[in-house]
N, CA and C of each residue as an Amber inpcrd file, in Angstrom:
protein
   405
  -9.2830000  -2.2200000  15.0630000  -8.1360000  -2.8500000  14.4360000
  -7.1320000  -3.2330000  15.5070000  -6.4380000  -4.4220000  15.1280000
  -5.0460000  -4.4440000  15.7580000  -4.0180000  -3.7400000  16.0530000
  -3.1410000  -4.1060000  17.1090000  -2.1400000  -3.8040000  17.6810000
  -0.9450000  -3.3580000  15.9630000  -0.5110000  -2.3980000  15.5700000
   0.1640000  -2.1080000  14.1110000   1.6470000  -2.7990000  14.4450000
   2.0170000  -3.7520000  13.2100000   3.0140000  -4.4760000  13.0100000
   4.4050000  -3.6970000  12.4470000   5.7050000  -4.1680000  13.2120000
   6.6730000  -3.3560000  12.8340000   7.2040000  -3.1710000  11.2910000
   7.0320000  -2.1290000  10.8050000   7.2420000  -1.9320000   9.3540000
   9.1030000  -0.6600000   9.3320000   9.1180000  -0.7860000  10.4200000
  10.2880000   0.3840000  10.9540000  11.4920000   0.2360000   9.9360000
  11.5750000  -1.0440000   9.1090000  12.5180000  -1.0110000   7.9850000
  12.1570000  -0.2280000   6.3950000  11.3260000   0.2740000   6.4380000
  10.7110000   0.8480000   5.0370000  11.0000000   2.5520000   5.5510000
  11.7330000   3.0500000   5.5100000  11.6550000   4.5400000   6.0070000
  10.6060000   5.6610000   4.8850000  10.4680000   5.2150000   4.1650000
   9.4070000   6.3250000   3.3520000   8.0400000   5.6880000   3.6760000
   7.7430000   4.9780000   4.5340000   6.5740000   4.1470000   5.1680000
   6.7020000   5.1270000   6.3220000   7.6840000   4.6560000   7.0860000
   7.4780000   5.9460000   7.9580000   7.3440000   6.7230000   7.8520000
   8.1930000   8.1060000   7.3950000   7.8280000   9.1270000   6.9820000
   6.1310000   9.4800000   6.8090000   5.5450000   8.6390000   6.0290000
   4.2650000   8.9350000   5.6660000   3.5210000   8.7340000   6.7920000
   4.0460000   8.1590000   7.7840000   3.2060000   7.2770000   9.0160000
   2.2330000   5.9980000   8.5820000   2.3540000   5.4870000   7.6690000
   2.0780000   4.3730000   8.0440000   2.5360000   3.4490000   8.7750000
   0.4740000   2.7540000   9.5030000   0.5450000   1.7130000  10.0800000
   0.6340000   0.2420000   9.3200000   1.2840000  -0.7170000  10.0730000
   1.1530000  -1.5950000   9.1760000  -0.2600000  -2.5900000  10.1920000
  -0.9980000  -2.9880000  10.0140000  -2.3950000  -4.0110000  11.0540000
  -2.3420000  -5.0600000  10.6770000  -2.1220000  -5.5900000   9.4730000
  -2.6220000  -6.7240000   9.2710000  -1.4840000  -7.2130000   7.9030000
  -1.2600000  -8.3590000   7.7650000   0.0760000  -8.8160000   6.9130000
  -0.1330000 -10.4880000   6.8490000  -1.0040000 -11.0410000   6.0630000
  -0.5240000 -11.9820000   5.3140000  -0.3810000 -12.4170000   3.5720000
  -0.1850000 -13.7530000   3.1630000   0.1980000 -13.5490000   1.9160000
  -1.0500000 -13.3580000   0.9140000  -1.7920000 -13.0320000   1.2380000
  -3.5000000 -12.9010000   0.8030000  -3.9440000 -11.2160000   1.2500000
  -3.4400000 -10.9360000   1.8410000  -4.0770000  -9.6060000   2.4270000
  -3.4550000  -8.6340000   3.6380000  -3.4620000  -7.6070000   3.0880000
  -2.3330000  -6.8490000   3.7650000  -3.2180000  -5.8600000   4.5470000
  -3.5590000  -4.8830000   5.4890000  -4.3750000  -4.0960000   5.7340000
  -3.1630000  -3.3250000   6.4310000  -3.4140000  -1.6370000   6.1370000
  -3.0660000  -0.7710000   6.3350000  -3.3670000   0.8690000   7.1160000
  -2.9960000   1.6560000   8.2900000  -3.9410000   2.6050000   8.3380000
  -2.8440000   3.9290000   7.5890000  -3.6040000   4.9780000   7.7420000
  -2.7710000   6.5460000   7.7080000  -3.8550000   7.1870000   8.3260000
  -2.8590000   8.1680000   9.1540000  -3.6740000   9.1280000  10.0910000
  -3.4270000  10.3900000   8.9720000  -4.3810000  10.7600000   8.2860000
  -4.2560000  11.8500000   7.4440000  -3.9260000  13.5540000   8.7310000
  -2.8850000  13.9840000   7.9250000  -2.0470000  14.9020000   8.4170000
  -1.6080000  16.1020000   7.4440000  -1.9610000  17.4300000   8.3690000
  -1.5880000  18.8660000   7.3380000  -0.8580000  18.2400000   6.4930000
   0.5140000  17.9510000   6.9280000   1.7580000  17.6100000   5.8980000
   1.1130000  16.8820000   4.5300000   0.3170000  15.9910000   4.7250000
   0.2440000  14.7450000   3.8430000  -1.2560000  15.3740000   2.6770000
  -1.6820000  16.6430000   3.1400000  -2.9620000  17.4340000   2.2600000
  -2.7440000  18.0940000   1.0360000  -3.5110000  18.2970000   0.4160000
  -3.8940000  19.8490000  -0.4200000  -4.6460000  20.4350000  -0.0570000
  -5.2220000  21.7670000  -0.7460000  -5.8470000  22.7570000  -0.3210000
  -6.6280000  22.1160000  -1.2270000  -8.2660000  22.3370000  -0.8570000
  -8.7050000  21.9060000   0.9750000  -8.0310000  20.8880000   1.2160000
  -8.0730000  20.9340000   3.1010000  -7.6920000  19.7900000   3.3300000
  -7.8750000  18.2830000   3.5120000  -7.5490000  17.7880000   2.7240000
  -7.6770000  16.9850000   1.9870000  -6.5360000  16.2720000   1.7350000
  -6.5680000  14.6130000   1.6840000  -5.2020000  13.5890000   1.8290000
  -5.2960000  13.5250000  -0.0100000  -3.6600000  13.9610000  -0.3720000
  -2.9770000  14.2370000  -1.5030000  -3.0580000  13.0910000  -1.9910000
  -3.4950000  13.1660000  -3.4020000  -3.6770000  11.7860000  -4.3550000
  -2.2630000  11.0780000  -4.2810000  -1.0450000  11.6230000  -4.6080000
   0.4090000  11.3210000  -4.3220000  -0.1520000  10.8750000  -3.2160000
  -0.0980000  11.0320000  -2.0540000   0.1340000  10.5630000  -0.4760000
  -0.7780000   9.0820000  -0.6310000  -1.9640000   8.9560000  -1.4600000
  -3.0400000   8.0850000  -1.1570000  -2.2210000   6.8790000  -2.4420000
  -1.7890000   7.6200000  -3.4640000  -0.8260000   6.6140000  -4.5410000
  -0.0970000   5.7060000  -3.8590000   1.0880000   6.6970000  -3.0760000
   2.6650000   6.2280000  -2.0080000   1.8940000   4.8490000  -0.9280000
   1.0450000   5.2620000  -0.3710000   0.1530000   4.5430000   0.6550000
   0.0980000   3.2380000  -0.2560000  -1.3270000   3.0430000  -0.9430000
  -1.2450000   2.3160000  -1.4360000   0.1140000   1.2710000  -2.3990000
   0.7070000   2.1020000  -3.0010000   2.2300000   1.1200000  -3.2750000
   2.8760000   0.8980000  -2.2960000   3.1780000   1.2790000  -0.9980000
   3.8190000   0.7620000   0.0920000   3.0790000  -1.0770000   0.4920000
   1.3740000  -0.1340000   0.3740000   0.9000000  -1.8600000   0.7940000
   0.7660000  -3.0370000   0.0930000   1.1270000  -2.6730000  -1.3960000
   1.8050000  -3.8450000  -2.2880000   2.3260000  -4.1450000  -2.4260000
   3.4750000  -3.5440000  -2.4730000   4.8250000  -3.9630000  -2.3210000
   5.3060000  -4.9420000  -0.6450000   4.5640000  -4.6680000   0.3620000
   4.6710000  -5.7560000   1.2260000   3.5590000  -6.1440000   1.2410000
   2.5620000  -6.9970000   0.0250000   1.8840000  -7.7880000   0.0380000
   2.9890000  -8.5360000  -1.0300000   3.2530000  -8.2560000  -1.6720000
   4.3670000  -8.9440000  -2.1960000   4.9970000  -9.1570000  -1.7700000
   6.3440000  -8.8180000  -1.4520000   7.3460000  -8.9520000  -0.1340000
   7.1060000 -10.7040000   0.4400000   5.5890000 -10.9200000   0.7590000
   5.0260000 -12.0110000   1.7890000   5.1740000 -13.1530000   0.8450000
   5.3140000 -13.0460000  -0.6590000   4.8580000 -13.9530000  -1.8250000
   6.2020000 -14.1030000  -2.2610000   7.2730000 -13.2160000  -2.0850000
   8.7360000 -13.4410000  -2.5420000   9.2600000 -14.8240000  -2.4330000
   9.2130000 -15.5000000  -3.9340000  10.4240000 -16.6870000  -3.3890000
  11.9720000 -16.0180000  -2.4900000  12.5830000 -17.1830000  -1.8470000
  13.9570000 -16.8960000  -1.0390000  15.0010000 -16.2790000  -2.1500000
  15.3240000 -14.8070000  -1.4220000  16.5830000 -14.0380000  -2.5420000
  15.8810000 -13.1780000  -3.5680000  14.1970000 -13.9030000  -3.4430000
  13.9250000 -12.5880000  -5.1260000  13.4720000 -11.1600000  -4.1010000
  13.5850000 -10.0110000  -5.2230000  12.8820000  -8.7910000  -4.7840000
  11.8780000  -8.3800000  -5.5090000  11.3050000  -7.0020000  -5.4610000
  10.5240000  -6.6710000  -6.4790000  10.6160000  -5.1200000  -6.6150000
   9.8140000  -4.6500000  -7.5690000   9.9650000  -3.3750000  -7.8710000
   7.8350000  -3.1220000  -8.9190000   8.0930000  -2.0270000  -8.4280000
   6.1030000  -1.5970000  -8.9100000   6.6840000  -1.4720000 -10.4270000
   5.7970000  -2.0860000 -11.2540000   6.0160000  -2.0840000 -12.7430000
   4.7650000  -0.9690000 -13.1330000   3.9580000  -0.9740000 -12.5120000
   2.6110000  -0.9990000 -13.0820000   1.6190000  -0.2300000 -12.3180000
   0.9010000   1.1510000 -12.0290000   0.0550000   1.3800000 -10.8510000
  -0.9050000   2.4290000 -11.4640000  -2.2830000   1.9630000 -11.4390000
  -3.1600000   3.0690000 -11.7050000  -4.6870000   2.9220000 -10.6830000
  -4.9750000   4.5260000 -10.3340000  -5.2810000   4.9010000  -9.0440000
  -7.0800000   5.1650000  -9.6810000  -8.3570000   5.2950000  -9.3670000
  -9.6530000   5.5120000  -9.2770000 -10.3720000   6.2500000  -7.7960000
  -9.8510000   7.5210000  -8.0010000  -9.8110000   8.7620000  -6.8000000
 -11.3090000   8.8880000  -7.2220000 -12.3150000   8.1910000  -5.3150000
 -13.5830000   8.1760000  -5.7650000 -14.3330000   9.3920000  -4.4530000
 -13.5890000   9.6750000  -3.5820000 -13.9500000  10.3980000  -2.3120000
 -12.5940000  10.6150000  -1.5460000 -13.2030000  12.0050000  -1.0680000
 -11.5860000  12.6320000  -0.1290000 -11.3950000  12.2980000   0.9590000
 -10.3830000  11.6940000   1.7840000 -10.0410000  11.6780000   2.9590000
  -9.7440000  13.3010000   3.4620000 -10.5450000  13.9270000   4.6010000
 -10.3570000  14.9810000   4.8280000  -8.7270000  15.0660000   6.4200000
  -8.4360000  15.5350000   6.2840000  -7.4700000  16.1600000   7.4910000
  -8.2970000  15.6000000   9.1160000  -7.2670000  14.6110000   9.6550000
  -7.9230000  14.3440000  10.6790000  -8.2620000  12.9560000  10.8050000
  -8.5100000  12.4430000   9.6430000  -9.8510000  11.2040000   9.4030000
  -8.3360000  10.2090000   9.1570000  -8.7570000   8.9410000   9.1190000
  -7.9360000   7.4930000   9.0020000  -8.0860000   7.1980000   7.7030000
  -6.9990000   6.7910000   6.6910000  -7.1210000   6.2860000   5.5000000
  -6.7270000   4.4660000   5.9670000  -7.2510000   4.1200000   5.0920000
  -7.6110000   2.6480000   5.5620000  -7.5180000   1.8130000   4.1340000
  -6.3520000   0.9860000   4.2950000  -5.8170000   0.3510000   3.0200000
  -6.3190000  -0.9000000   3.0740000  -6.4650000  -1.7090000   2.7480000
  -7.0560000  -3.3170000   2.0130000  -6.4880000  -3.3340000   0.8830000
  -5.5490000  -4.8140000   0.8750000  -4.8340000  -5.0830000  -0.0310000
  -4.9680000  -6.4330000  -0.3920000  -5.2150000  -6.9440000  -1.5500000
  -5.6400000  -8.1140000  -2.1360000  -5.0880000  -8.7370000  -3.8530000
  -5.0010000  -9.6900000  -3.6460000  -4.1910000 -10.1450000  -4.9720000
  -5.0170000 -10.1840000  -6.2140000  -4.7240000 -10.1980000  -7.1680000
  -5.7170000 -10.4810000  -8.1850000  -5.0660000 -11.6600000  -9.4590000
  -3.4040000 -11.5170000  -9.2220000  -2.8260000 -12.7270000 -10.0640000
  -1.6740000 -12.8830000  -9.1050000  -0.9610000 -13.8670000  -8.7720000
   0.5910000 -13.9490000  -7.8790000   1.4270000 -15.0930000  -8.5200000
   1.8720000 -14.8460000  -9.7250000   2.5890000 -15.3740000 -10.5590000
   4.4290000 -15.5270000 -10.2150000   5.1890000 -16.0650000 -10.9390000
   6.1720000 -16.1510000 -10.4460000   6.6700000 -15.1610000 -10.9890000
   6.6160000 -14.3050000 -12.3180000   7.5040000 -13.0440000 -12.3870000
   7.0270000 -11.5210000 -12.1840000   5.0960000 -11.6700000 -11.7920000
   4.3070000 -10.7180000 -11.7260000   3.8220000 -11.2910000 -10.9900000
   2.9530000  -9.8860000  -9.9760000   2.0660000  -9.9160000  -9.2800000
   1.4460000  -8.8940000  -9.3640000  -0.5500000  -9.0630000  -9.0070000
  -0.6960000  -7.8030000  -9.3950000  -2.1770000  -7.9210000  -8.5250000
  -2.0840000  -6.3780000  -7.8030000  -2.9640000  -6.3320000  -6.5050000
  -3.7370000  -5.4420000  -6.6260000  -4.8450000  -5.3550000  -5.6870000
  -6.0780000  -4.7780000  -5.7150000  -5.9110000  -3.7960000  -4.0500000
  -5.5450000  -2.4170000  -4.1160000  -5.4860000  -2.0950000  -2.6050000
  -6.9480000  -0.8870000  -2.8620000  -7.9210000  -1.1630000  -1.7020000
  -9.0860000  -0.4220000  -1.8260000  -8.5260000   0.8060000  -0.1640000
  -8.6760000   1.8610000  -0.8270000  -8.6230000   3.0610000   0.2140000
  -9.5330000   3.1640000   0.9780000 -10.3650000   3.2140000   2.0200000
 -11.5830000   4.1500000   2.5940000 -10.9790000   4.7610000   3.7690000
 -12.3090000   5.4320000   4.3810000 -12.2850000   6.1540000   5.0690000
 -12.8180000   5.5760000   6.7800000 -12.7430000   6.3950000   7.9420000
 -13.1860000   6.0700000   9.0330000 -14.7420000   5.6600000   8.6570000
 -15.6860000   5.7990000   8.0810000 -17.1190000   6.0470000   7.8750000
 -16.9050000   4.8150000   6.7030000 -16.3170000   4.4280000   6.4250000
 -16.3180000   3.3810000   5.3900000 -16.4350000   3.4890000   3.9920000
 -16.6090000   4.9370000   3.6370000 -16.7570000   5.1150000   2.2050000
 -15.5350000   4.9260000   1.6400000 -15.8730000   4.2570000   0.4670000
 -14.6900000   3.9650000  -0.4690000 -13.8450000   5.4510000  -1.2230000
 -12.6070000   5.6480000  -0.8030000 -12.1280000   6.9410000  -1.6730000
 -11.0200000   6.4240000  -2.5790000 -10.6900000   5.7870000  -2.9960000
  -9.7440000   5.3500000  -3.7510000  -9.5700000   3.7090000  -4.0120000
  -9.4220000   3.4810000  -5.5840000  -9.1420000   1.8830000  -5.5340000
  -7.7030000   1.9730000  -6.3450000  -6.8880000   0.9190000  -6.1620000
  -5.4690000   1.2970000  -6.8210000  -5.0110000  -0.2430000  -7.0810000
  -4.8360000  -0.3920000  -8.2790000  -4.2370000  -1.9570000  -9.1410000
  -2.9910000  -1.2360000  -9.9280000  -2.4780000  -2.1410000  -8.9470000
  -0.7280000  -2.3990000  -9.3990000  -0.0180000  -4.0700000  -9.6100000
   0.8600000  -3.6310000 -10.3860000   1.4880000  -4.4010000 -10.5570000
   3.0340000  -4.3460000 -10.1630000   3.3250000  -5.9860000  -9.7810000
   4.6910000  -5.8390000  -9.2870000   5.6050000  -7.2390000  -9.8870000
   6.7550000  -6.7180000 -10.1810000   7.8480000  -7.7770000 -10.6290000
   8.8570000  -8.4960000  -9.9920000   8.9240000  -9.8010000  -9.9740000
   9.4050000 -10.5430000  -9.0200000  11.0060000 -10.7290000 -10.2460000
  11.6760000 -10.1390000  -9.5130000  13.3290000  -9.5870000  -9.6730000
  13.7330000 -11.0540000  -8.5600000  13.9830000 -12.2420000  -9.5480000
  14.7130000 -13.4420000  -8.9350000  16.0050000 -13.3710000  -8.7410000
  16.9690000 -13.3540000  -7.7220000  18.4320000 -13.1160000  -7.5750000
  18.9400000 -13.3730000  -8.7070000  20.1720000 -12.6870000  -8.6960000
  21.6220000 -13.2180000 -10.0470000  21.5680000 -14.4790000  -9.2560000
  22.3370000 -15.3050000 -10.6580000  23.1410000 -16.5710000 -10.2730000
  24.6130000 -16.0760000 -10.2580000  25.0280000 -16.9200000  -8.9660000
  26.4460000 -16.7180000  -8.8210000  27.1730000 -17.8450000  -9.7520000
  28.1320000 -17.0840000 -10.5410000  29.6740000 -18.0010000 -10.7430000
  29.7680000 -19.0490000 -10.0820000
């Protein structure tokens, strides 16, 4: 993978350590270095941690699709926990659109692992919050 793109304005991105690799309006790619902090017993990367991950990388796959002034906010997110990222190993986000409408959007981010097995698929949806009009 690439050189990871500055994401240093999202601080709960940081926190989690995500990388950001790859960023356009079609496809977002993401890593996480799975970490004690970020486990359960066993260790093992926390469905929360693999949820947060994945909505971080929709929300700036959206972000890329924002008309000028709109924002957005996750309306919508359900997760298909298919294999564990163990402690140690790279979680590896792929993010892809499936509708990019003007008041919804709604994405396809596939989880795997260093070895390529698929551990998680996650479709969300997101709402394109168009600025107030000013007076």
């Amino acid at each position: 993978m690439s050189q990871p793109l500055d994401i240093s304005y999202l601080p709960f991105a940081n926190l989690l350590g995500i990388e950001l690799v790859e960023a356009t309006p079609d496809r977002v790619v993401a890593r996480l270095t799975v970490r004690k902090e970020l486990c359960t017993i066993p260790d093992i990367l926390h469905g929360g941690a693999i949820m947060s991950f994945a909505d971080t990388v929709g929300a700036v796959a959206t972000v890329l699709n924002l008309p000028e002034g709109a924002s957005t906010t996750t309306v919508e997110s359900k997760t298909n926990f298919l294999a564990p990222v163990p402690l140690g190993d790279t979680a590896i986000a792929t993010c892809e659109p499936f509708h990019k409408g003007g008041r919804l959007m709604v994405w396809q981010t596939k989880i795997t692992r260093n070895d390529g097995r698929l551990c998680a698929v996650v479709t969300q949806s997101q709402m394109v919050m168009k600025p107030a009009k000013k007076d």
